[in-house]
N, C-alpha and C positions, 0 to 999 in steps of 0.2 A: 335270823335269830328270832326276837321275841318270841315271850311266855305263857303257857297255854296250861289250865289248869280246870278241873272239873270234877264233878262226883255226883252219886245220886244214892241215899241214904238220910242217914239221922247227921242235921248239921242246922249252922245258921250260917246266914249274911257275912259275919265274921269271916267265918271258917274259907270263900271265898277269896276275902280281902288277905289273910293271912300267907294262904296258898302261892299268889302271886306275891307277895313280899319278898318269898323264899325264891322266886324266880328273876328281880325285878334286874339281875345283871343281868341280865338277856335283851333289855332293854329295857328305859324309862321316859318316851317319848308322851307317850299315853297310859290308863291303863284305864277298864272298863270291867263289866257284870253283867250277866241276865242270869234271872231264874225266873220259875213258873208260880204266880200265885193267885188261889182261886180263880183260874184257867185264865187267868192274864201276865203277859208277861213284862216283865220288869227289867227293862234297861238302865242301867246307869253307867256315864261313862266320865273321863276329865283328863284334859292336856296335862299331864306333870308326872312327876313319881306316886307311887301308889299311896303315897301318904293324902295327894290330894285325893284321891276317890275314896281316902279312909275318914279325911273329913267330910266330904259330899253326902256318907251312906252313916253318918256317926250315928243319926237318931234311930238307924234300922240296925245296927250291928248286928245286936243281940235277937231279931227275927226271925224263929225258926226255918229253915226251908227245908225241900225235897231234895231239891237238885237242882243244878246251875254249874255254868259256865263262868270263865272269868280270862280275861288277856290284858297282858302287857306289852306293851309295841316299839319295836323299832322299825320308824318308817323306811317305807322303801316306796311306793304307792301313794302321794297324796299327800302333803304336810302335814303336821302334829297340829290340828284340833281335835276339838271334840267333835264334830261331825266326824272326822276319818278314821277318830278312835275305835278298836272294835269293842263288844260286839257291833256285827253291821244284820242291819234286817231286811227281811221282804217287803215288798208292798202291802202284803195282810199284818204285817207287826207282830205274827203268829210264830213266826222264826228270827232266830238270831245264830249269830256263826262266827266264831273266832278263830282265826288261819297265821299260820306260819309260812311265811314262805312266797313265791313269785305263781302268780298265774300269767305265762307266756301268753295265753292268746286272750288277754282279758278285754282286751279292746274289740276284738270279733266277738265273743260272745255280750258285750255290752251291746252291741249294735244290732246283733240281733238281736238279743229278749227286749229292746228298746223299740225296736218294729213289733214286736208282738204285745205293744203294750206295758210294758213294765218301766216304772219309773223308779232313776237313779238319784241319790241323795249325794251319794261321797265321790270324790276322787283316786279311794280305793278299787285294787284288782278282788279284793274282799266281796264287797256286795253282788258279783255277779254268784255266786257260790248260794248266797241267801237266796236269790230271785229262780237260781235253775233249780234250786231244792228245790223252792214253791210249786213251777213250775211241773215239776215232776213229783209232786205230794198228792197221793190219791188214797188217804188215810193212814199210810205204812209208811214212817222217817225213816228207816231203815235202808229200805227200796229208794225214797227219795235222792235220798243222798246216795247211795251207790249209782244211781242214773246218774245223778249230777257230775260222779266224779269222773264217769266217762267221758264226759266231754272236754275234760281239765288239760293243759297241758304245761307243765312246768314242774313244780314244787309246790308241798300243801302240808301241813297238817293241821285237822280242822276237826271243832267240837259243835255240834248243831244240837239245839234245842226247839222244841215245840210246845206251844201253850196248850194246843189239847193233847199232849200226850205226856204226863206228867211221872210215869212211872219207865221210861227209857231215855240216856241220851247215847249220841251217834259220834264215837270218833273215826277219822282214817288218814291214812297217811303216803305220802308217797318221797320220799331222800328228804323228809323233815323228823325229825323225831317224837316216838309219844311213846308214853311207858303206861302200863296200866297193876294197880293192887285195890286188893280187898281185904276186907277185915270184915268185923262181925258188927259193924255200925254201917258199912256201903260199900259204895264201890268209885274207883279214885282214878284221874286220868291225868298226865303233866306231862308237859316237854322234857325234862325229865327228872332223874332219880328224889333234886331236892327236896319237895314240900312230902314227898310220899315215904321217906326213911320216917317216920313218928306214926303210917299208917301200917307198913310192914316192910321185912326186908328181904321178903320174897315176890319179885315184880314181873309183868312180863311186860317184852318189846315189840311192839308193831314191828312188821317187816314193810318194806315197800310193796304199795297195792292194796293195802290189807284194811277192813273195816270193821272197828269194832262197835257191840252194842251192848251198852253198858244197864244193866239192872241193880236194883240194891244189893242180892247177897250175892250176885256171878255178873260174867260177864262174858260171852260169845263172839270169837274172830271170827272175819269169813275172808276169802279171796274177792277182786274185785266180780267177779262172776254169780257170786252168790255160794259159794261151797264153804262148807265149814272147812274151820282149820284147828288141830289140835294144840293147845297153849302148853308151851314151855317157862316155866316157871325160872328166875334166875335166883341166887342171895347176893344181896349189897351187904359188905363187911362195911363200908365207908360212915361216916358219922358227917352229920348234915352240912359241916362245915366245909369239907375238901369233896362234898358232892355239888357243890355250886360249882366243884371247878373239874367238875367229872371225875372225881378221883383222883386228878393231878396234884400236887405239892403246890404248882402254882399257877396262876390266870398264864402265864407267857405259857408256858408247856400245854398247859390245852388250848391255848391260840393257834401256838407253831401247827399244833395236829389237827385243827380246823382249816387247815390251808389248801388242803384238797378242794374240799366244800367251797371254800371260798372263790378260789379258782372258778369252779363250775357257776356258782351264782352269778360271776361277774360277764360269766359267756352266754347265761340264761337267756333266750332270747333274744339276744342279738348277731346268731349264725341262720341263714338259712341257705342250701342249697352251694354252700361252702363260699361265701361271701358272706360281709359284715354290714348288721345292716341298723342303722340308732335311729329308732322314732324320733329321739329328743332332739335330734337337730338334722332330719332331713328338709326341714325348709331352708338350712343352710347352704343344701348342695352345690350351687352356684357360687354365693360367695367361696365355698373350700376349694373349688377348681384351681380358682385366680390367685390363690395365697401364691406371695414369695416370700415368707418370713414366717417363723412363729416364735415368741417369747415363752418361756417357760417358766414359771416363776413360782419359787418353793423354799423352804425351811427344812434343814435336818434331812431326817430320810426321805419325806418329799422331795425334796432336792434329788437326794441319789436316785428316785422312780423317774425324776424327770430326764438325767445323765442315761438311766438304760433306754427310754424312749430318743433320745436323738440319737445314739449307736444305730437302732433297730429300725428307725426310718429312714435314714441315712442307708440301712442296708437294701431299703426298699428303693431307694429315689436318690439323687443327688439331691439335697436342699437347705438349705438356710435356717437350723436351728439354736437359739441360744438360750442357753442355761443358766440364773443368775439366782443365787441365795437374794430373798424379797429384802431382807436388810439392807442391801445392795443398790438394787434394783430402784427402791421407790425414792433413792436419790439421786438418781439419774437423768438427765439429759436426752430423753428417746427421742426415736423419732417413730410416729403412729402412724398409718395412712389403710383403709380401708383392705391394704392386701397383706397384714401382719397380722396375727391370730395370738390372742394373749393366751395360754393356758397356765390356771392358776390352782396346785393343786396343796391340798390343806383335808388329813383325816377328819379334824374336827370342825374344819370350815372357820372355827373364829379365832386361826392365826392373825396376830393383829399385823407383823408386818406384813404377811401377804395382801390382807384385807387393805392395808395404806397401798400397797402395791397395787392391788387392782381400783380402787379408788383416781390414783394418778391415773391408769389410762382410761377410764372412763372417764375424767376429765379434759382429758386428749382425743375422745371419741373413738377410744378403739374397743373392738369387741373382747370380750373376756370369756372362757369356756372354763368353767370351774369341773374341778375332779376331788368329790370327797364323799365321805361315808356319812356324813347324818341331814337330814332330808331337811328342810329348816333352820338349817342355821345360816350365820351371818353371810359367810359367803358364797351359798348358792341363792341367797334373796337379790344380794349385788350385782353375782354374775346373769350373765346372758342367756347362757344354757346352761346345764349342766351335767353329765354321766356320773351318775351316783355308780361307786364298787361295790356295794353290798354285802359287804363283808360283815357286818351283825356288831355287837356294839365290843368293844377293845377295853378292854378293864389294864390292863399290865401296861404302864407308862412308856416302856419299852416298845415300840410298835414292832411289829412280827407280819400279823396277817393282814393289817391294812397295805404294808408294803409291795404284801405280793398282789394282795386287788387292784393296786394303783396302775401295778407293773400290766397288768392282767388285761385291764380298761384300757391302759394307753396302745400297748400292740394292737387292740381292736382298732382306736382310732388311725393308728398309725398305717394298719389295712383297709380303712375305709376311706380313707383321706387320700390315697395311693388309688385304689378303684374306682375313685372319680377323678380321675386324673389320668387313665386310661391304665392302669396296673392291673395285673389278676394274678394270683397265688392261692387256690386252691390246697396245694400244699405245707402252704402254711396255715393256714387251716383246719387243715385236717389235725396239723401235732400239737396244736392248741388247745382241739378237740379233747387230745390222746393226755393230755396233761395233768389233771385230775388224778386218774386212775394211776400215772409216771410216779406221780409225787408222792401219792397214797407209802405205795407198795415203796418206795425209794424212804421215808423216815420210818415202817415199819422194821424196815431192815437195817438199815444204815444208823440209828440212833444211837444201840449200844456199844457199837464201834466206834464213834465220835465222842461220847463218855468217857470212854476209855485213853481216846487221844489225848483229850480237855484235862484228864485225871493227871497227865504228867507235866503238864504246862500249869497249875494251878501256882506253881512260886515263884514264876516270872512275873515283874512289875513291868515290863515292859513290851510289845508287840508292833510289830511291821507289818502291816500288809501292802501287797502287790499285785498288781493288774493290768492285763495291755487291755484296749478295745472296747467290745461290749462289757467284760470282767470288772475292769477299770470302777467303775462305780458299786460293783458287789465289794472291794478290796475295800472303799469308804465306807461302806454299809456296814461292812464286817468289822471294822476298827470303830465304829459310831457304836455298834451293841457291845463290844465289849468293854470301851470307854463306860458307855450310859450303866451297864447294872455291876459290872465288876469292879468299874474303880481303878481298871489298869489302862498307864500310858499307850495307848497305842494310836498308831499313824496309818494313814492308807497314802500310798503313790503311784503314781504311773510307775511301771519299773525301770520303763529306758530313762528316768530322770534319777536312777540310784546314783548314777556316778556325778551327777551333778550337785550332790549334796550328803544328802538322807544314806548314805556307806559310811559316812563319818560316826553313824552313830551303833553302827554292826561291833557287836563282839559276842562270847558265848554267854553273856547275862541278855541278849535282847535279839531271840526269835524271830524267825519270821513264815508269815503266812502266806505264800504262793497260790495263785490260782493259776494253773496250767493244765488245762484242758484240751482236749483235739478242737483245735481250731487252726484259723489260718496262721495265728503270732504263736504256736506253742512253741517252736524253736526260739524264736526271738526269748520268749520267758524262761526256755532251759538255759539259757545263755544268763540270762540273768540271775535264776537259780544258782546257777555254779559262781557268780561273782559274789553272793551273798554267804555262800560255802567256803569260799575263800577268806570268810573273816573271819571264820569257825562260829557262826551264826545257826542252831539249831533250826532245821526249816520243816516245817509241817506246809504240805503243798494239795491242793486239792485236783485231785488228779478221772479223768473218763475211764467208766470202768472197767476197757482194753488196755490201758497202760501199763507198761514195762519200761521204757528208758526211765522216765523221772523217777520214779518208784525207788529205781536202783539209787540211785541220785543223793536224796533227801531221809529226814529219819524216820516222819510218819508222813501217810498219805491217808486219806480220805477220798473214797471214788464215790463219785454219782455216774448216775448212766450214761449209755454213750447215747447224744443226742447231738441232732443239728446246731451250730452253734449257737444260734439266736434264740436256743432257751436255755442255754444254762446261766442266764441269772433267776433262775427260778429256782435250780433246784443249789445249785453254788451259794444263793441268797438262805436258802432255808438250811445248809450246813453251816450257815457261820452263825447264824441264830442260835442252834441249836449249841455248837462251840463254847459260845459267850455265855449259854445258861449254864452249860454245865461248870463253867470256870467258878462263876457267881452261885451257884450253889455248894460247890465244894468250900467255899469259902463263908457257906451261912450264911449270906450277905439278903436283906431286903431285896428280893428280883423281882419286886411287880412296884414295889413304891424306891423307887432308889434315891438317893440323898439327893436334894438340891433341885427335884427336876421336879414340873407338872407335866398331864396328859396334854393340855390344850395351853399353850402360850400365849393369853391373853395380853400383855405387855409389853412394850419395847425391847 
């Protein structure tokens, strides 16, 4: 995520500060500035929302400038000061550079330009971007940064500025987004559509590869090679409001469809040569041989990411994992000992039970490996290590796409922990790979079929879901979203425990949600299918998109692809998501702030 905003024209200092405002969901870790003034350039940057760097730059608001950059961050690179804030600069303080996004090989190219003399200030993969400009700066920013971006490998999108060149800056992009307009005052550059609807509502979008160089009254694409490319102009209908949220109605709906994206970030980097490979804790290697235990220890839908990771390792290995809501957990009686592996995982990091949780085993001496999305917070400062998901910052209370990051990161671990241990799956790998692009094309198509489903079930108070297996924890997931934004009773079970109870509450007022998939239990879950049928229970079943028995079966089905078993909590996850919004929209209902709940549960 984080927000990237620029121009170069008739403006001031403000016009910066405001820009990023309009972007500051994107992240609020940091936010920073450079522009060029009488050929020196001007940094200013500050750990917080942009409110801080609105008072940092108060006395200069109103400053005329040329042109200038400006970025809000969400870390992923480096904790949240101000030193890792961007902009990040060269060694000559002649350039500065604001980037979205992961540079995979940032640590080889640090090590080099570090031999060749260049000195590093930040903990960002950012500065190396400043330093290969420089590097490659032989009067033309343009050139510069096209070199530079050759050598890139990951995700970027980046605005570069130079002190003697006051009349060009340089965007480009590669699977991060940058939108570009002009008007008859300059010319305007943003992650995207929001701060640029009040400049015009005819934009255009960088493709992947592509380098733009922006002047006052135009502005000039090129391929990474140097060749021009001819600009397609779009119209945004949207009003500045529901363009913070891409045009969606609501933050959860453009979360669910950042899931792809998200997926991809969280495998950024860490596949090479079809093995799974974590900087952040290869001095661990030795210790993760020896594990006979791991703790898993979670709240809410973390919880359910940690239920799909003991399924899926379990598929890889016979082994000893257990699963305990942190409420639980940090009142407990453990037992520690150097060959148990705490993993604690928390989107926001400052779940307080989990934090009490991993607090007890560090007072028991046992290691903790923390799984969350924001770089800095409480409990990747406590834990041991940590693999950040990278999923960009989660506005809708509702969690959606932290979910599937979590899911995303833990199979990694779950294949790396297995490869040192003498495992190799290749093939899992590779459809881990293929997942992204699965999921893409799987909610383009499948969405308003699932609308449609969700449109008949909207006057049921009541919903069941069921699950054998790996399922089993998407069937709580999918009764946790439509509890949390709809307001409706609904329950998740194992299904071979219906007849143990939870049938007593079957009739035709209270639905139920089947997942029955091709895998090894789908006969087992038709069986159960038909015992839920027998109470004249409406069943909506989530079905592979070869199926014909259940189909006949049940009243609605919803098919995802036909995939190996061990990932349809991905895409099963992201149908019930999508289920539970549409239920809670039909109904009007608040879907990003729902009654009674916060994003981060800071409290007992």
């Amino acid at each position: 995520m984080c927000g990237i905003y620029g121009f170069i024209g008739e403006g001031k200092v403000e016009d910066l500060v405001n820009g990023l405002k309009k972007l500051e969901y994107r992240g609020y870790d940091s936010a920073g500035i450079a522009f060029v003034k009488s050929k020196n350039l001007v940094v200013e940057k500050r750990t917080g929302k942009v409110d801080a760097l609105r008072s940092l730059m108060n006395g200069r608001l109103e400053e005329k400038i040329n042109a200038g950059i400006a970025h809000t961050r969400w870390a992923t690179h480096g904790m949240p000061t101000d030193v890792n804030a961007h902009p990040q600069m060269d060694c000559t303080k002649k350039i500065a550079v604001v980037h979205n996004g992961i540079i995979e090989n940032f640590a080889t190219l640090r090590d080099r330009l570090t031999s060749e003399g260049h000195t590093f200030v930040s903990q960002t993969d950012t500065e190396v971007i400043a330093h290969l400009t420089e590097k490659y700066f032989r009067g033309d920013l343009f050139e510069a940064v096209r070199l530079a971006t050759l050598d890139l490998e990951g995700t970027y999108a980046i605005g570069v500025i130079h002190a003697d060149i006051e009349d060009e800056v340089i965007f480009a992009r590669k699977k991060s987004p940058l939108v570009i307009a002009t008007n008859n005052y300059g010319t305007y550059c943003a992650s995207d559509v929001t701060p640029l609807i009040s400049v015009s509502r005819d934009v255009v979008f960088l493709e992947d590869g592509q380098i733009a160089r922006l002047k006052r009254n135009k502005f000039e694409i090129f391929e990474s090679s140097g060749k021009p490319v001819e600009n397609h102009f779009y119209h945004i209908n949207w009003d500045e409001k529901s363009a913070e949220k891409g045009g969606y109605k609501h933050f959860m709906m453009k979360e669910i469809h950042e899931e792809p994206r998200v997926i991809s970030d969280a495998l950024m980097g860490r596949i090479k040569n079809e093995k799974v490979f974590f900087e952040e804790i290869k001095d661990w290697n030795e210790y993760i041989k020896n594990l006979r235990k791991i703790n898993v220890i979670a709240c809410g839908t973390s919880f359910h990411a940690g239920l799909v990771f003991k399924y899926f390792l379990e598929k890889l290995r016979p082994f000893d994992v257990e699963v305990e809501v942190s409420s639980e957990f940090r009142y407990r009686n453990i037992f520690i000992d150097d060959k148990v592996l705490n993993i604690a995982i928390s989107q926001s990091g400052e779940t307080a039970d989990t934090l009490e949780s991993v607090r007890l085993v560090r007072s028991l001496g046992g290691r903790v490996l923390a799984i969350s999305n924001v770089v800095g917070s409480t409990l990747t400062r406590e834990a041991d290590r940590t693999l950040y998901i990278n999923a960009g910052p989660e506005i809708s209370v509702a969690s959606t796409k932290a979910y599937i990051g979590q899911i995303t990161v833990l199979y990694l671990f779950a294949l790396y922990m297995d490869q040192l241990m003498g495992g190799n799956h290749p093939e899992i790998v590779k459809n881990l790979m293929k997942l992204p692009e699965i999921v893409d094309n799987f909610i383009l198509t499948q969405e308003d079929s699932i609308k449609s489903i969700a449109d008949k079930y909207v006057g049921y108070t009541n919903f069941m879901y069921i699950g054998r297996g790996i399922n089993y924890p998407s069937a709580l997931e999918g009764a946790l979203k439509l509890k949390e934004i709809s307001y409706t009773n609904a329950v998740g079970y194992q299904a071979g425990e219906l007849k143990h109870g939870p049938i007593a509450l079957l009739d035709e007022k209270f639905p139920v949600m089947a997942i029955v998939v091709d895998d090894e239990l789908k006969d087992k879950m038709i069986s159960n299918v038909l015992e839920t049928k027998a109470r004249n229970s409406q069943v909506v079943a989530i079905v592979s998109a070869s199926d014909r028995k259940v189909s006949s079966l049940v009243n609605d089905v919803i098919r995802v692809p036909d995939l190996e078993s061990y990932l349809y909590p991905f895409v099963v996850g992201i149908s019930l998501q999508l289920f539970a919004y549409n239920i809670a929209n039909d109904r009007n209902l608040n879907i990003d702030m729902p009654r009674n709940l916060a994003k981060s549960v800071t409290v007992e």
